[in-house]
C-alpha positions as a Markdown table, in Angstrom:
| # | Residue | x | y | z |
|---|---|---|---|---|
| 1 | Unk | 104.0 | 90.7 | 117.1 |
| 2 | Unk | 104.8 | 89.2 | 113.7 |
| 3 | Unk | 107.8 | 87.8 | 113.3 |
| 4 | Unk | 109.7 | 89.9 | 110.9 |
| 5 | Unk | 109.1 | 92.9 | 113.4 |
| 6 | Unk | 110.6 | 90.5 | 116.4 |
| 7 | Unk | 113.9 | 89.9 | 114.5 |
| 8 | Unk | 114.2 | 93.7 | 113.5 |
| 9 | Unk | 114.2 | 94.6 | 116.8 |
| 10 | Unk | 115.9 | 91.6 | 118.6 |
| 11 | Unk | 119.0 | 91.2 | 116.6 |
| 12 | Unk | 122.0 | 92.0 | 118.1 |
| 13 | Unk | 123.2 | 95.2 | 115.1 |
| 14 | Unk | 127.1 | 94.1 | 114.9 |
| 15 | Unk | 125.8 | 90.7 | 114.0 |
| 16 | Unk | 122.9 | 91.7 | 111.3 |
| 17 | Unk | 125.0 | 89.7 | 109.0 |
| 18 | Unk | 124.7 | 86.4 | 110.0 |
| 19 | Unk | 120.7 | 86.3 | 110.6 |
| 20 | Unk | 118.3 | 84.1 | 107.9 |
| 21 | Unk | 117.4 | 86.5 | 105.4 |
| 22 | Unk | 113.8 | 86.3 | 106.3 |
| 23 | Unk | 112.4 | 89.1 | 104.8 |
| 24 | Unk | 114.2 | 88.7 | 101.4 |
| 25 | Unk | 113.1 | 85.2 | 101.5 |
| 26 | Unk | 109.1 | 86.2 | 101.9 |
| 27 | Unk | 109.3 | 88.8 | 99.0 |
| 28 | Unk | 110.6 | 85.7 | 96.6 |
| 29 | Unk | 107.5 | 83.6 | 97.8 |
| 30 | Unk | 105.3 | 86.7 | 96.8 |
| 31 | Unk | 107.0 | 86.4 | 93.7 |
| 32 | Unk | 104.7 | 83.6 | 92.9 |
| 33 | Unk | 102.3 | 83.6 | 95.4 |
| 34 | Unk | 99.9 | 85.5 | 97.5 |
| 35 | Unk | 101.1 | 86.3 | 100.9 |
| 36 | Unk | 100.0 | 83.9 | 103.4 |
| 37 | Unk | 96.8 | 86.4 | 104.9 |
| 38 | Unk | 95.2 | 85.4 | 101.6 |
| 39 | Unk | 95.3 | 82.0 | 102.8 |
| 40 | Unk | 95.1 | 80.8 | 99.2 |
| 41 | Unk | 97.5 | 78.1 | 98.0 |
| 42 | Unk | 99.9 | 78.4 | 95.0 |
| 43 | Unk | 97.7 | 76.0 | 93.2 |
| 44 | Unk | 94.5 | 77.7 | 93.8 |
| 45 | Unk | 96.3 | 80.7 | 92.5 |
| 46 | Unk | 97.4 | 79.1 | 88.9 |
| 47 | Unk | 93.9 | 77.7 | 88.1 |
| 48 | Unk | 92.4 | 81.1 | 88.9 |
| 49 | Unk | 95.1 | 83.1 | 86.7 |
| 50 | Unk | 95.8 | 81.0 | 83.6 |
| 51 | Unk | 98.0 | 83.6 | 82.3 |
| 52 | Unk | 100.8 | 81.5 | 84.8 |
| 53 | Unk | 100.4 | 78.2 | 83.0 |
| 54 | Unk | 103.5 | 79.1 | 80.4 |
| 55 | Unk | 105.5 | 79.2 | 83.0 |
| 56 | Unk | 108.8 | 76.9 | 82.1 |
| 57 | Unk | 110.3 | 74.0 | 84.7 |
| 58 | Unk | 108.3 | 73.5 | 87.9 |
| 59 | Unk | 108.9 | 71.3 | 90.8 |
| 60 | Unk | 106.3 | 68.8 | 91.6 |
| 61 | Unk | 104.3 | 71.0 | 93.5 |
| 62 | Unk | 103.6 | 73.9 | 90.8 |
| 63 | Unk | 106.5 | 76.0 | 91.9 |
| 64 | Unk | 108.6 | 77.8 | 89.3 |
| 65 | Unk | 112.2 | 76.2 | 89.8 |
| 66 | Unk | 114.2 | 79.2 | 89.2 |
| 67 | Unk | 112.1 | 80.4 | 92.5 |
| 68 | Unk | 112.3 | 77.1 | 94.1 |
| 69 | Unk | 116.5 | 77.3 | 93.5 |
| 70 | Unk | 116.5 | 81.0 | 94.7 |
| 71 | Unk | 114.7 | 80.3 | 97.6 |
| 72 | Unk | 117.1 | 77.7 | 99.0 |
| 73 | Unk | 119.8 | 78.9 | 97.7 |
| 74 | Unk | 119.0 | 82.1 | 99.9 |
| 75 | Unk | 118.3 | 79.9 | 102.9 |
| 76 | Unk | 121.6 | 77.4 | 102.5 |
| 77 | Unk | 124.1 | 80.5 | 102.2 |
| 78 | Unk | 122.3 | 81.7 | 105.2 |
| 79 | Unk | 122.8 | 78.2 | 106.8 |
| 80 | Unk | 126.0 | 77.6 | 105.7 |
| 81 | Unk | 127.1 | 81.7 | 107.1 |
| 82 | Unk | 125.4 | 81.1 | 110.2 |
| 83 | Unk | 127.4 | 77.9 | 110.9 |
| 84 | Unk | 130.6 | 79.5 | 110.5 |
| 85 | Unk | 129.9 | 82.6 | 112.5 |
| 86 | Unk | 128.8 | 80.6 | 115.5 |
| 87 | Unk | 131.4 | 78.4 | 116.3 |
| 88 | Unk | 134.0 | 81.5 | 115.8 |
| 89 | Unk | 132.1 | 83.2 | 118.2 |
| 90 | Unk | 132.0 | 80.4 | 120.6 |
| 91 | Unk | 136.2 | 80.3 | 120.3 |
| 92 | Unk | 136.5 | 83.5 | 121.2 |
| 93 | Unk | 134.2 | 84.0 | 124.1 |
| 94 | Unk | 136.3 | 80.7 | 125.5 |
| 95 | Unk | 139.1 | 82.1 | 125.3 |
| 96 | Unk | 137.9 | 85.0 | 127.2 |
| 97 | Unk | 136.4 | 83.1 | 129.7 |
| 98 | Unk | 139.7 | 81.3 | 130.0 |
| 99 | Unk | 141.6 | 84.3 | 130.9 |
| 100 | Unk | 138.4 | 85.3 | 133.5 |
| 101 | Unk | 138.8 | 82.3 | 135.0 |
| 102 | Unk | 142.7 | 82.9 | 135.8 |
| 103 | Unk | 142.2 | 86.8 | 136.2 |
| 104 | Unk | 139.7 | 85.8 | 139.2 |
| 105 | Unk | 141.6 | 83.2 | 141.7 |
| 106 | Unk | 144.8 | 85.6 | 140.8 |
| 107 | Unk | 142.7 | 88.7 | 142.4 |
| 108 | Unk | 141.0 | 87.0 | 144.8 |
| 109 | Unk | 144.3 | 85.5 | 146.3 |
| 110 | Unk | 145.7 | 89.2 | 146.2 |
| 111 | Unk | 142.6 | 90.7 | 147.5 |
| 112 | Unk | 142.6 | 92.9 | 145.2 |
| 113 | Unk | 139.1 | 95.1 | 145.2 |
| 114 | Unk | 140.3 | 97.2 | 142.2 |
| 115 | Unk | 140.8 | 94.8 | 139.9 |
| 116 | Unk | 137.8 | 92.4 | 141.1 |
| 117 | Unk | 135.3 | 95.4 | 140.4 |
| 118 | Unk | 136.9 | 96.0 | 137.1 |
| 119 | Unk | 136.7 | 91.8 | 136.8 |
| 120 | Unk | 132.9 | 92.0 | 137.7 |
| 121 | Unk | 132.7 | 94.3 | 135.1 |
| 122 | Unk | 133.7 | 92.5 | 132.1 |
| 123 | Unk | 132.3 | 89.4 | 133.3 |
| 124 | Unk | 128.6 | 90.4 | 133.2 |
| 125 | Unk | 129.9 | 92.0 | 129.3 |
| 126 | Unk | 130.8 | 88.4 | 128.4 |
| 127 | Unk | 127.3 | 87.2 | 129.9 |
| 128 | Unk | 125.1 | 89.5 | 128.4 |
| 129 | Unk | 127.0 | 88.5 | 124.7 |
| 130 | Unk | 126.5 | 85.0 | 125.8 |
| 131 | Unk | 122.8 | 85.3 | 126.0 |
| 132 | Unk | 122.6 | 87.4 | 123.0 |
| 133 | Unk | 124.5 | 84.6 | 121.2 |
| 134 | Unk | 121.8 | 82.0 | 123.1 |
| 135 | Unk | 118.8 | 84.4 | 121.6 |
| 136 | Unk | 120.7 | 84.3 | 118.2 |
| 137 | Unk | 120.3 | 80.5 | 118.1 |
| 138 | Unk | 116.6 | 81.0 | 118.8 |
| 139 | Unk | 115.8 | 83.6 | 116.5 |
| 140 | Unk | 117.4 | 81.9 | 113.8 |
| 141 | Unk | 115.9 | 78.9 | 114.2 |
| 142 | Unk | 112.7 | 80.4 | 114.3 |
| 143 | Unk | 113.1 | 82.4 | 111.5 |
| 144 | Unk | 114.0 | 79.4 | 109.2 |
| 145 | Unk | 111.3 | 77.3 | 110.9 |
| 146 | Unk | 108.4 | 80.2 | 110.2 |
| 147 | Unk | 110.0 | 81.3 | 106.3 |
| 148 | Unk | 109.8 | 77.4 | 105.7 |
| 149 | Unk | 106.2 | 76.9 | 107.0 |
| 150 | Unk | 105.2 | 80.3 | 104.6 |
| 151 | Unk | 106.6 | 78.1 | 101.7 |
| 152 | Unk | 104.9 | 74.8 | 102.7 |
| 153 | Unk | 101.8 | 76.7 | 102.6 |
| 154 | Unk | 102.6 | 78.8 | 99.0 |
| 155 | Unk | 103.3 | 75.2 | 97.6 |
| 156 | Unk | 100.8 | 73.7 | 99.3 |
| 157 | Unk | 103.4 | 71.1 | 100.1 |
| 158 | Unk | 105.6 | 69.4 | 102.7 |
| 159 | Unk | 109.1 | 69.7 | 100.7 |
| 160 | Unk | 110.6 | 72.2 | 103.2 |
| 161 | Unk | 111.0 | 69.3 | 105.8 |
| 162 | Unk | 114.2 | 67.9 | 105.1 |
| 163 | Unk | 115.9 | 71.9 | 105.0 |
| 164 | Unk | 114.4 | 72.2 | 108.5 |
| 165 | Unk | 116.3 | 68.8 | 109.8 |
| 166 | Unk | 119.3 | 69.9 | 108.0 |
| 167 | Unk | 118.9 | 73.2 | 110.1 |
| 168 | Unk | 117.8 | 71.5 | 113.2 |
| 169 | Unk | 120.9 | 69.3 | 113.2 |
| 170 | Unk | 123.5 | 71.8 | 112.3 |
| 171 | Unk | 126.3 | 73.1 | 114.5 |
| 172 | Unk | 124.7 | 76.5 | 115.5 |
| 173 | Unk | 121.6 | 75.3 | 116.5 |
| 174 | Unk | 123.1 | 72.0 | 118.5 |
| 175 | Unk | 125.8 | 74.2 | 120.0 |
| 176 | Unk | 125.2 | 73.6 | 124.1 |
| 177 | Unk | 128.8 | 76.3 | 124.1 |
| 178 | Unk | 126.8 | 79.3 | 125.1 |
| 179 | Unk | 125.0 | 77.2 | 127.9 |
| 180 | Unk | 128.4 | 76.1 | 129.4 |
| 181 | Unk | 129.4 | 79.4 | 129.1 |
| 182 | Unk | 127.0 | 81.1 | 131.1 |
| 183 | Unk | 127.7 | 78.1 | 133.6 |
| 184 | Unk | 131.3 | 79.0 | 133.6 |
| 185 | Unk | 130.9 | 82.6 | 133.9 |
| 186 | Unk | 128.6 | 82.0 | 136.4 |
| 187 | Unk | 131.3 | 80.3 | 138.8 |
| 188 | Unk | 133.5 | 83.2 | 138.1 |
| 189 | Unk | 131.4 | 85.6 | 139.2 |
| 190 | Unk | 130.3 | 83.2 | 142.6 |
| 191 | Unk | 134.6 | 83.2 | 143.0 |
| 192 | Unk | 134.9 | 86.9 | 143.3 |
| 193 | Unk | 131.3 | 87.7 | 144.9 |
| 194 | Unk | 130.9 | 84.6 | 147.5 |
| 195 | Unk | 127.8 | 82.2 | 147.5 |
| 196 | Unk | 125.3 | 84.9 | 148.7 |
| 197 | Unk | 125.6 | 87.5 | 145.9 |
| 198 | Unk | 122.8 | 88.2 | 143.4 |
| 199 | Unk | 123.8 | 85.9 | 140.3 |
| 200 | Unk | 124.4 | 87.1 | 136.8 |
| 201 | Unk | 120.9 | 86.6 | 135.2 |
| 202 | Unk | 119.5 | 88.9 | 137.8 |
| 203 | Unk | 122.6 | 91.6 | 137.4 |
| 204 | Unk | 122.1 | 91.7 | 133.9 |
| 205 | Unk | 118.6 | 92.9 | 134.0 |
């Protein structure tokens, strides 16, 4: 499955806004260039369509700078959007876990069945978000690691390396928060079930 049909269908809809714009980011590379089936290089394209030479202000590779700027200007706002939605994310589902954790030794000191099964409830809610929120990291990363290859291979450079560090050492993707999470959550639920109940990853499927 190609990857702009995987993110479609994968990404979680109240969050569409905080994905890399991966398809807007392929239609500015076939601005310039042939898509990537043609398996033709931006350079192999110019010498066969002279028509391109006027073009004003490349980089070093041949590519138009008012594309080159566009393109990572697309990809940085996504970047920089991404890194603030995560950790925001990350706050809140603490906080919720927080008050889990309490809600769970209060009812299981009271015995109460009501409000464990209510408990359970929300506690496999916060887990399946969790691993959405895990999958967002993914998918993200992917998608900025697979747009970045396309324009390596339009260029017929390298230059897309030091974006993908930038991304690869940015908060959302070195976040271990939805890890502990599910660890967390993962207690809670073994506090109000006992040691011999199915755990969460198997519930949520």
């Amino acid at each position: 499955m190609k990857f702009g049909r995987l993110l479609r269908i994968s990404l979680v809809p109240e969050w569409r806004d905080y994905y890399v714009s991966y398809r807007r980011c392929k239609r500015i590379l076939r601005s310039v260039a042939p898509t990537p089936e043609d398996d033709v290089s931006l350079h192999e394209h110019k010498r066969e369509d002279p028509a391109r030479e006027h073009l004003i202000g490349t980089d070093s590779y041949g590519m138009p700078k008012d594309v080159d700027n566009e393109f990572f200007d697309v990809l940085q706002g996504d970047l920089d959007r991404i890194n603030m939605f995560f950790p925001t994310q990350i706050g809140t589902l603490e906080h919720d876990v927080e008050r889990m954790e309490e809600d769970a030794r209060s009812a299981v000191e009271s015995v109460d069945r009501n409000r464990l099964r209510e408990l359970e409830k929300k506690v496999l809610a916060t887990y399946v978000t969790v691993v959405n929120l895990q999958d967002f990291q993914k998918l993200n990363h992917e998608g900025f690691r697979k747009i970045l290859k396309k324009y390596d291979k339009a260029c017929g450079s390298s230059e897309s390396r030091e974006f993908l560090q930038r991304v690869e050492t940015s908060p959302f993707y070195t976040s271990t928060g939805p890890a502990r999470l599910r660890e967390r959550l993962s207690r809670i639920h073994v506090t109000m079930t006992g040691e011999g109940a199915p755990p969460l990853a198997v519930l949520k499927s």
